[in-house]
C-alpha positions, 0 to 999 in steps of 0.5 A: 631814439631822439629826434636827430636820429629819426630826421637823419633817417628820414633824409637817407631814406629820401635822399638820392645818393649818387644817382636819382631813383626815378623808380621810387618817386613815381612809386610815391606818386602812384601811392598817394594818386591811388590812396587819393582815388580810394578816399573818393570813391568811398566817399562817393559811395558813402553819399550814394548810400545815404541820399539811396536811403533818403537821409540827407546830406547836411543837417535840416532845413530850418522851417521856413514859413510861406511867404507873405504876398503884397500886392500893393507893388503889383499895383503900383507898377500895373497903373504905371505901364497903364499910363503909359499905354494912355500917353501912347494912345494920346500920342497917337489920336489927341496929340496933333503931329505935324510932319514936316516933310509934307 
């Protein structure tokens, strides 16, 4: 058996003839939509049972150490809104405001 006559019988057995066979095409279609269906679902159930077990799902975590906590920026943004709420007092009691509708 060579190539050439694998391939003309491939062609028969898909080609349509003289009229289609809708028949066998959704044969197909119903094949691998349900073989498709079939590979999930056990995937599905494998994951279940693996995560039920309590393995994980990919491989491990490398170790991460605790961040370190820098103060310095807090600060920084703390005495800026400081101030401000200064200015805004100072706006409010030093600074004199004449209105002009008055």
């Amino acid at each position: 058996m060579n190539l050439d006559s694998i391939t003309e019988k491939l062609k028969a057995m898909f080609a349509y003839g003289e009229r289609p066979r809708p028949y066998r095409d959704w044969f197909v279609v119903l094949v691998a939509g349900l073989t498709l269906f079939a590979l999930s679902l056990l995937m599905n159930v494998w994951f279940f049972l693996r995560v039920a077990s309590g393995e994980s799902l990919g491989g491990t975590a490398p170790a991460v150490s605790a961040p370190t906590f820098n103060a310095a920026p807090l600060e920084a943004v703390d005495a800026l809104f400081k101030n401000r709420a200064d200015e805004a007092a100072r706006y409010e009691s030093q600074y004199p405001f004449v209105d002009p509708s008055r």
